[in-house]
Each structure stands twice: as structure tokens, then as C-alpha cells.
py3Dmol code that shows the C-alpha trace and the ligand (Angstrom):
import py3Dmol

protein = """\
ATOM      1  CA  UNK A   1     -84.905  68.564  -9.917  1.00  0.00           C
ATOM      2  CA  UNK A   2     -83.744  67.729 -13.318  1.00  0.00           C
ATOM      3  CA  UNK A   3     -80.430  66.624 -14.320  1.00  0.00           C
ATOM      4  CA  UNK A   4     -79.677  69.258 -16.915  1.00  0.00           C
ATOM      5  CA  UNK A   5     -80.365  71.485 -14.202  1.00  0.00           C
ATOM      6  CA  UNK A   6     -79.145  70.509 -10.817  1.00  0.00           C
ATOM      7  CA  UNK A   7     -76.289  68.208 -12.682  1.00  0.00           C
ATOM      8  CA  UNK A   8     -77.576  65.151 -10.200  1.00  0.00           C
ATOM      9  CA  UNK A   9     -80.240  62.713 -11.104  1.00  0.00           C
ATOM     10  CA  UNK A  10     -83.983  62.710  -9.333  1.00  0.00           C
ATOM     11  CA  UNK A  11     -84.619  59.487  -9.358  1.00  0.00           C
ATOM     12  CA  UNK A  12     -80.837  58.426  -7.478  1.00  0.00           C
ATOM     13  CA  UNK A  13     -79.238  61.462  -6.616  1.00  0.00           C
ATOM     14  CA  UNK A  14     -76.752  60.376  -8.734  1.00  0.00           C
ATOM     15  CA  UNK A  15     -73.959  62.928 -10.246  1.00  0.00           C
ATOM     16  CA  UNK A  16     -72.518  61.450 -13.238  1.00  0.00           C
ATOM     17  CA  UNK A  17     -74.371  61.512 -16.393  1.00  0.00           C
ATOM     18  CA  UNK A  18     -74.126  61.326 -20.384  1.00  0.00           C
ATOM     19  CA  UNK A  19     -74.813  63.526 -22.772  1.00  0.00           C
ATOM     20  CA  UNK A  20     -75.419  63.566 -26.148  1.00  0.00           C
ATOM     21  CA  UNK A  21     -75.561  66.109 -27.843  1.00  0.00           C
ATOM     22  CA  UNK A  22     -78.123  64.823 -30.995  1.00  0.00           C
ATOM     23  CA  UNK A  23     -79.486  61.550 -30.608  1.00  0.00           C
ATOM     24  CA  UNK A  24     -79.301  59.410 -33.773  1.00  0.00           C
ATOM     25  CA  UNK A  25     -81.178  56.665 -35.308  1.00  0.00           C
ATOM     26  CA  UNK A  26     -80.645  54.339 -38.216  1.00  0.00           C
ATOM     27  CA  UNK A  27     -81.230  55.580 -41.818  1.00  0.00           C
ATOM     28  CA  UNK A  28     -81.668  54.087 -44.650  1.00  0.00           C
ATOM     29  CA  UNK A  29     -78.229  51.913 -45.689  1.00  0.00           C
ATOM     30  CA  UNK A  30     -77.969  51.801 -42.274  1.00  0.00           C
ATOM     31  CA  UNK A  31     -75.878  54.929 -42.038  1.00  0.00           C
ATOM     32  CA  UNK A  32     -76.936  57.086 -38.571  1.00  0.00           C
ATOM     33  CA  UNK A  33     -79.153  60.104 -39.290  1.00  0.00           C
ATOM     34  CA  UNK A  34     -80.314  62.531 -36.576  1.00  0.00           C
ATOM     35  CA  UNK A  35     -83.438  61.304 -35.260  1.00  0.00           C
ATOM     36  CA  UNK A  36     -86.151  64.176 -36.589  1.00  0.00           C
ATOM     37  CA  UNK A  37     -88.735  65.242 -33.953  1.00  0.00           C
ATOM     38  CA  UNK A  38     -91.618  65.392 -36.517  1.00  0.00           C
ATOM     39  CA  UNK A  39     -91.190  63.219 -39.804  1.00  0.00           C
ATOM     40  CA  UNK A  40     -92.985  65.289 -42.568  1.00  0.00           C
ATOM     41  CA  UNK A  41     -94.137  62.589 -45.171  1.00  0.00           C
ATOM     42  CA  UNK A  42     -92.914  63.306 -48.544  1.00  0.00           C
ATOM     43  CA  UNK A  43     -94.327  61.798 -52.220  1.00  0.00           C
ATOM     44  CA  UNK A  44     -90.587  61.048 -53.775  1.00  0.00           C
ATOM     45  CA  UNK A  45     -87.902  59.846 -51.268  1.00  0.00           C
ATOM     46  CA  UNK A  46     -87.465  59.966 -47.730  1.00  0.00           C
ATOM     47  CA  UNK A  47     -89.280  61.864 -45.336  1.00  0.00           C
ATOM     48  CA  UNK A  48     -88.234  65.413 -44.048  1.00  0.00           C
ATOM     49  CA  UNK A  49     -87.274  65.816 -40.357  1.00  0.00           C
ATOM     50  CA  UNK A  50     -88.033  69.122 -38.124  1.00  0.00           C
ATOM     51  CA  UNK A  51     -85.970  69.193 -34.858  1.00  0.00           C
ATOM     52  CA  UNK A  52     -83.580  66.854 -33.230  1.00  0.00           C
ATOM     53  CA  UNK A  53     -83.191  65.985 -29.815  1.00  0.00           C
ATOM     54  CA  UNK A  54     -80.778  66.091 -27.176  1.00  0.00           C
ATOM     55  CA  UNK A  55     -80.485  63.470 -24.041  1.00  0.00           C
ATOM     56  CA  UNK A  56     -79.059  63.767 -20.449  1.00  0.00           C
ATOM     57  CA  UNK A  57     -79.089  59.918 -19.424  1.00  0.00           C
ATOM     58  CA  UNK A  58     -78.032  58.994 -15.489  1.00  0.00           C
ATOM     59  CA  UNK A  59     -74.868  57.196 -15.830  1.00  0.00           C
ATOM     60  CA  UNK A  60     -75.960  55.222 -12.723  1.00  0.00           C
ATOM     61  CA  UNK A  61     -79.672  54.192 -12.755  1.00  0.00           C
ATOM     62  CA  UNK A  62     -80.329  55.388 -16.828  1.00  0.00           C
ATOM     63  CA  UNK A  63     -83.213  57.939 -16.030  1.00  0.00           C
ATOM     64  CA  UNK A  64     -83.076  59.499 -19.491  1.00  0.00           C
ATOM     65  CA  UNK A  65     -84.326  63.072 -20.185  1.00  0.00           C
ATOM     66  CA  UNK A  66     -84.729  64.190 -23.603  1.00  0.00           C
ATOM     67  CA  UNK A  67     -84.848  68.151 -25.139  1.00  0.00           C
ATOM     68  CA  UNK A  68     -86.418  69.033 -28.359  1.00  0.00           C
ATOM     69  CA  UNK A  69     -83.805  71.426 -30.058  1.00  0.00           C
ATOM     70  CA  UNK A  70     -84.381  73.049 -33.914  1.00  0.00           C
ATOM     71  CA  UNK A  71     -88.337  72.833 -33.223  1.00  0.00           C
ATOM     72  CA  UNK A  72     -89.034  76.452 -34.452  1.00  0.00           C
ATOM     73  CA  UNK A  73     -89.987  75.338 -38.156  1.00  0.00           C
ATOM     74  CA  UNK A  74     -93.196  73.018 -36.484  1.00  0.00           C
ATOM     75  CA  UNK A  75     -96.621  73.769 -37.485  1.00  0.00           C
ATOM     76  CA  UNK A  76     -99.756  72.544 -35.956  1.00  0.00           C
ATOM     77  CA  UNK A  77    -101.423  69.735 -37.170  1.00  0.00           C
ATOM     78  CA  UNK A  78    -104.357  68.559 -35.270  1.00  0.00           C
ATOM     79  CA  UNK A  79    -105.482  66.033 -37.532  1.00  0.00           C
ATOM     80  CA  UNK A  80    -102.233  64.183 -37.783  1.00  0.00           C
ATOM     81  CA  UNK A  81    -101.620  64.232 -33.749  1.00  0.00           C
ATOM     82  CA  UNK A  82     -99.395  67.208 -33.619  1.00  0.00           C
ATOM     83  CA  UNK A  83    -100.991  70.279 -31.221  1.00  0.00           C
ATOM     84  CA  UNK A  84     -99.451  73.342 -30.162  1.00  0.00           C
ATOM     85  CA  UNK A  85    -100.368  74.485 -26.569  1.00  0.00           C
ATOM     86  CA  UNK A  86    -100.035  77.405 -24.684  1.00  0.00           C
ATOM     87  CA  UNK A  87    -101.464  77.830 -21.437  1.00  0.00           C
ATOM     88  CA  UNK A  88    -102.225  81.414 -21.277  1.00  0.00           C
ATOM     89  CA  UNK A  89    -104.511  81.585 -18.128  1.00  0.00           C
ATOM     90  CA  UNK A  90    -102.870  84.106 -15.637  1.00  0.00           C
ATOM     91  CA  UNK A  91    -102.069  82.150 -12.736  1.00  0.00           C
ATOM     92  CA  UNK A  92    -104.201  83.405  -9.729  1.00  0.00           C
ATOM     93  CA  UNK A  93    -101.907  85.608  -7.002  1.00  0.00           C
ATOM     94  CA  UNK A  94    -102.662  87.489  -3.716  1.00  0.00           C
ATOM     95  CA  UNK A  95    -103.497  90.963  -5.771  1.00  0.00           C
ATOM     96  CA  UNK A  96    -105.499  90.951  -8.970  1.00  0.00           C
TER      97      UNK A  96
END
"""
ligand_1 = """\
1
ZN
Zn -80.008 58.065 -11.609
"""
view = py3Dmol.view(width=600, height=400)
view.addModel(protein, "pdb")
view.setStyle({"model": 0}, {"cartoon": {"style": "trace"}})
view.addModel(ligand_1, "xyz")
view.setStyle({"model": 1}, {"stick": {}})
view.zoomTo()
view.show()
């Protein structure tokens, strides 16, 4: 069960709920910015965010779930922590 799903929480059962749309943070001046998924570090000036994300947050206990969105520009990048994954094993059934 998740609440952008089923529209009722799975930690309360719970059926009113926030959500927003692009979560923000604070930039610099203080004025809000989208919050980037991956920060890409530039030389001159601030960095360069890929992605934004969206939240569905329980309105009665808070269980928060949060959705990458814009994330088709990201590019692997073991050796700074960021891995692409794709489980491509067939999953076993009855007739192979
Ligand atoms: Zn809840």
C-alpha cells in the first residue's frame, strides 16, 4: 500500500494527506529553490541540480513518501556514490 496509490496511509490507514507538488529548500539569499536530486558541483557559482522531488505526507501520523521527478538527465557515477541499477534477472515462473 502506498499513499499515492491507494490514497490512504500504510502506516495509519489514514485518508487525508498533503501534497506537494516540488519540494523546496533554501537557496542562497534565502530565497526557496527546488531542492535538486543530484547537486552537480560546478567551478564558478552555484551548483547545478538534476531532478526535483515530489512528497505525499500523511496528514495524520506524517509518514512522508517522496518521488524523484525530472531524473532522466542522471548519469552514473560510481565514484561519487551515485549507481544506476537494473535488476534484469528474469524472475523464475512455473514454465521456462
Ligand atoms: Zn498516517
Amino acid at each position: 500500500m502506498t499513499l499515492k496509490r491507494d490514497l490512504q496511509c500504510p502506516n495509519c490507514d489514514g485518508v487525508s494527506m498533503w501534497r506537494l507538488e516540488t519540494m523546496m529548500e533554501r537557496a542562497a539569499g534565502m530565497q526557496p529553490q527546488p531542492m535538486g536530486v543530484l547537486l552537480e558541483p560546478r567551478v564558478f557559482g552555484t551548483a547545478l541540480a538534476h531532478g526535483t522531488f515530489e512528497t505525499i505526507i500523511c496528514a495524520t501520523c506524517g509518514y512522508t513518501e517522496w518521488y524523484a521527478r525530472a531524473i532522466k538527465g542522471l548519469k552514473p557515477d560510481p565514484v561519487n556514490g551515485v549507481h544506476f541499477i537494473k535488476n534484469d534477472v528474469e524472475k523464475a515462473g512455473p514454465y521456462r
